[in-house]
C-alpha positions as CSV (number, residue, x, y, z in Angstrom):
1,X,83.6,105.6,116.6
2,X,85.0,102.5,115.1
3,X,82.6,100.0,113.0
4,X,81.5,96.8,114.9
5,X,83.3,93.8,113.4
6,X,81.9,90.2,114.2
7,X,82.8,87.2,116.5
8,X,82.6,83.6,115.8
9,X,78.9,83.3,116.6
10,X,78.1,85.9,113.6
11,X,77.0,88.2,116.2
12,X,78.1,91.9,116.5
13,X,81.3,91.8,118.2
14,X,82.1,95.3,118.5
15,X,83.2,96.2,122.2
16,X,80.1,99.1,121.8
17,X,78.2,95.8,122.4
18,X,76.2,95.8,125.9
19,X,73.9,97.8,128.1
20,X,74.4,99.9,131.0
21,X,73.2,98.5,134.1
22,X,71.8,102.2,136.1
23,X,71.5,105.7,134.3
24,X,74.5,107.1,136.3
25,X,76.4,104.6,134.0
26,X,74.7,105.1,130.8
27,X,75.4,109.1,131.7
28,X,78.7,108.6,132.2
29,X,79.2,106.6,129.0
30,X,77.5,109.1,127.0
31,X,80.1,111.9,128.8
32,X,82.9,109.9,127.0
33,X,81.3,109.7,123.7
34,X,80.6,113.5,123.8
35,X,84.4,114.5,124.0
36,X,85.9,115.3,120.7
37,X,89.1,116.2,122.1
38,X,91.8,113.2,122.9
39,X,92.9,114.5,126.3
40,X,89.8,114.8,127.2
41,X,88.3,111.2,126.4
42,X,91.3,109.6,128.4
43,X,90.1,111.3,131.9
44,X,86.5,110.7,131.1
45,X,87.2,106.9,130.0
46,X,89.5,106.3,133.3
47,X,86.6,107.7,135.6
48,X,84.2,105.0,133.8
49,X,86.5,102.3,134.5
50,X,87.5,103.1,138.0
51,X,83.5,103.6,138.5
52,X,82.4,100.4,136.5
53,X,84.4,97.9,136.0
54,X,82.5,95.1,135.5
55,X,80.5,97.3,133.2
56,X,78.9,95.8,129.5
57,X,80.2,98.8,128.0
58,X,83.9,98.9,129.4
59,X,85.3,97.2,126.3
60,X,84.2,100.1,124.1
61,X,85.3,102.5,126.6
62,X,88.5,101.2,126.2
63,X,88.4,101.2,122.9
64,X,87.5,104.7,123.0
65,X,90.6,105.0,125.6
66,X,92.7,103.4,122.7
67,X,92.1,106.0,119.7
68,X,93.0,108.5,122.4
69,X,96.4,107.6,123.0
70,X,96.7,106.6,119.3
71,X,96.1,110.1,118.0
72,X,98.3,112.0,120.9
73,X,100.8,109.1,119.8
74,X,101.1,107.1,122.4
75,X,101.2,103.7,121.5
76,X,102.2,102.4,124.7
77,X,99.1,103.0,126.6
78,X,97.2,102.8,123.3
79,X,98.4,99.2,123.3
80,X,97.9,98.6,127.0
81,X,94.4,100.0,126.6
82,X,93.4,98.2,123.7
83,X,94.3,94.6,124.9
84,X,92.0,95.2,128.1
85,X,89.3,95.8,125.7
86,X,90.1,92.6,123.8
87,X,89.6,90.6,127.4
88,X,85.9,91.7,127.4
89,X,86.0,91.3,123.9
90,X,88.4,88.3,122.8
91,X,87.2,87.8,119.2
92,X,86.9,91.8,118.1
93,X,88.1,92.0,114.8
94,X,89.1,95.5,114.7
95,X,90.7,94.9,118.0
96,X,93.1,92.3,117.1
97,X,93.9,94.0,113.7
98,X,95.0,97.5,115.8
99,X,96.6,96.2,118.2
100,X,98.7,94.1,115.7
101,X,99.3,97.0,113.6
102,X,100.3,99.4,116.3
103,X,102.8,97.0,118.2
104,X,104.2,96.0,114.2
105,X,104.5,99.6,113.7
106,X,106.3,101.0,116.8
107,X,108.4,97.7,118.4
108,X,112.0,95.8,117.0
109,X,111.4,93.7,120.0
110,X,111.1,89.9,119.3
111,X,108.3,88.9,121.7
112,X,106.7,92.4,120.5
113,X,106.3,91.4,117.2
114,X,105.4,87.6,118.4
115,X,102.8,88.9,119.7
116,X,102.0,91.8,116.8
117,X,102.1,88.2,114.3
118,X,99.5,86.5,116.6
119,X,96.8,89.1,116.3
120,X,97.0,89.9,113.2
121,X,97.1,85.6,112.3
122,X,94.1,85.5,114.7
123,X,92.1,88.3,112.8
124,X,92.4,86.4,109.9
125,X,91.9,83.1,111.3
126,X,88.3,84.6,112.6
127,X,87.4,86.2,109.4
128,X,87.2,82.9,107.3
129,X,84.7,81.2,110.2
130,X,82.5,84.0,110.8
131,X,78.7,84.3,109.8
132,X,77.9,87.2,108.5
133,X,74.7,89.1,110.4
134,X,71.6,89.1,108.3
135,X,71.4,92.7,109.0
136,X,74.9,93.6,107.2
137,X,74.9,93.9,103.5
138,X,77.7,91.6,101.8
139,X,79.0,95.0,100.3
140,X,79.6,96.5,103.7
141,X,80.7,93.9,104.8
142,X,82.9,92.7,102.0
143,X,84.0,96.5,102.8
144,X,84.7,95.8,106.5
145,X,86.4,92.5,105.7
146,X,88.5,93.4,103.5
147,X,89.8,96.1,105.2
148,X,90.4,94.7,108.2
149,X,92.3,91.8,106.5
150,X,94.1,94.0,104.7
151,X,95.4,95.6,107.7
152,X,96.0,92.5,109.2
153,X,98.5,91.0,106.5
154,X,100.2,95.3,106.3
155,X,100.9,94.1,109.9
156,X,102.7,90.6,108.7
157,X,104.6,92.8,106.4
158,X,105.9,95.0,108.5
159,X,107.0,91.8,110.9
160,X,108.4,90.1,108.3
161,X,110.9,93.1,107.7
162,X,111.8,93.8,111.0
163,X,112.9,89.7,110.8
164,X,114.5,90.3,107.9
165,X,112.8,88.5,105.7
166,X,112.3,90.8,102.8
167,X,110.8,88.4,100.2
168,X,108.6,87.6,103.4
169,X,107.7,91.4,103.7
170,X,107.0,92.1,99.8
171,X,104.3,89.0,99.6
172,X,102.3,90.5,103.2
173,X,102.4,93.9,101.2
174,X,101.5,92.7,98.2
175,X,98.0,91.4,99.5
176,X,97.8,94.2,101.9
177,X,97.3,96.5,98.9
178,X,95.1,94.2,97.1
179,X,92.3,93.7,100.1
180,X,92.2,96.7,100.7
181,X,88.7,98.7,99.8
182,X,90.2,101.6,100.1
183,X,93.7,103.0,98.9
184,X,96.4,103.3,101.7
185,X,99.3,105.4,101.4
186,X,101.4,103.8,103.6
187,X,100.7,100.6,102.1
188,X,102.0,101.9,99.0
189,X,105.1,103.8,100.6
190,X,106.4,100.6,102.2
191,X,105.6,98.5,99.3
192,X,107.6,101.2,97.1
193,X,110.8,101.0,99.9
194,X,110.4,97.5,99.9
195,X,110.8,97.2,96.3
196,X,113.3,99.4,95.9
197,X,115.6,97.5,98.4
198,X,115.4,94.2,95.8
199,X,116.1,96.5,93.0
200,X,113.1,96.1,91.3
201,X,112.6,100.2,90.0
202,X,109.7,99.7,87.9
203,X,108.0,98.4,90.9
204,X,108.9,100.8,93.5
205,X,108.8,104.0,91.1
206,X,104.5,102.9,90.5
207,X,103.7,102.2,94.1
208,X,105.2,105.6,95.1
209,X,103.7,106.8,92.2
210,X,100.3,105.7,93.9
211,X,101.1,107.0,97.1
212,X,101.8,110.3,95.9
213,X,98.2,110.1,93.8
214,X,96.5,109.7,97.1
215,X,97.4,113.3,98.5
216,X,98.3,111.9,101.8
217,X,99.3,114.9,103.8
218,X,102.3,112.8,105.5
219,X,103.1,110.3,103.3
220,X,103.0,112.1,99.8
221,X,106.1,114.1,100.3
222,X,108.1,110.8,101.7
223,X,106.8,109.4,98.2
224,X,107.7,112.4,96.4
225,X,111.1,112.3,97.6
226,X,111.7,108.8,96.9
227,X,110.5,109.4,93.2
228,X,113.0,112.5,92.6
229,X,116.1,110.0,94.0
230,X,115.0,107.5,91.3
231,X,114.9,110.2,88.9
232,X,111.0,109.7,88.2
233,X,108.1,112.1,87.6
234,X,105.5,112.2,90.2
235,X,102.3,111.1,87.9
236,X,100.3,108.0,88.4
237,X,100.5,105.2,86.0
């Protein structure tokens, strides 16, 4: 389940936000949330929505629908999925920022990544005007924050290349790596390919160095490979 994220009233803005209206729906919400299994949760989530439309809980339903497609890889319906959950839930942080990130990742398409840039430029636009819950720690939600901004500018970066606009690319990256609470591989790959296109080898040899340190099951042999072309070891700095 993904962690609520907050709207402009400072109010939990996570599309788990609501109640169920009869215990037929709260049953069948709790069905959903019981399937571990991808294939599974899509059925499950379709039956909810065809059953209660106009339900409180539909958003994180859909949300739930999302992470489905997202881990069978299908970022079409993942996509379509995701922005009916943003219609119940407009302002969802987390929304906007995978959304953004999956069109970014997946589409060349010009309006695509229009609309990939708008997300993730509305996630941060939210971010800066929110109030943050007394109930939140500032760590976690420094923690939250952070990452979800970071996210948001990976997704600029990966627009900007797909524009062209290298330089563009490099700077999204760049604070893509520094938000983020947590080190991400593939923010550190693409930095490292980025880098490597301008020239600049000291750059791109540490950021694949720091990919490779993270022991990402998919992304440390890309790193690794990358490393031996440019003649480098594969420790850290």
């Amino acid at each position: 389940m993904l962690l609520a994220v907050f709207g402009l009233n400072g109010q939990p803005q996570s599309p788990s936000t609501g109640q169920a209206k009869s215990r037929e729906e709260y049953d069948a919400y709790l069905l959903i949330l019981s399937k571990s299994v991808p294939k599974e949760v899509i059925p499950a989530a379709e039956n909810f929505e065809r059953q209660w439309p106009s339900s409180e809980l539909l958003a994180h339903v859909l949300e739930l629908k999302l992470e489905a497609y997202r881990s069978l890889g299908d970022s079409s319906n993942a996509i379509l999925a995701g922005e009916r959950a943003l219609k119940a839930a407009p302002d969802n942080l987390l929304l906007l920022t995978n959304i953004a990130y999956i069109i970014a990742s997946t589409s060349n398409d010009r309006q695509q990544l229009a609309r990939a840039e708008h997300y993730a430029r509305r996630e941060l636009e939210l971010s800066t005007t929110i109030r943050i819950p007394k109930t939140i720690p500032l760590t976690d939600w420094d923690e939250i924050s952070g990452q979800q901004n970071s996210t948001a500018h990976a997704t600029l970066g990966l627009v900007s290349y797909k524009r062209g606009d290298i330089a563009g690319a490099i700077k999204e990256f760049e604070t893509a790596v520094k938000l983020a609470p947590v080190p991400d591989a593939a923010q550190y790959y693409r930095l490292g390919k980025l880098y490597r296109v301008t020239g600049n080898k000291v750059e791109a040899i540490r950021m694949f160095q720091r990919a490779v340190a993270s022991n990402d099951s998919t992304i440390r042999p890309l790193a690794e490979s990358e490393l031996q072309s440019l003649g480098s070891k594969h420790g850290s700095n």
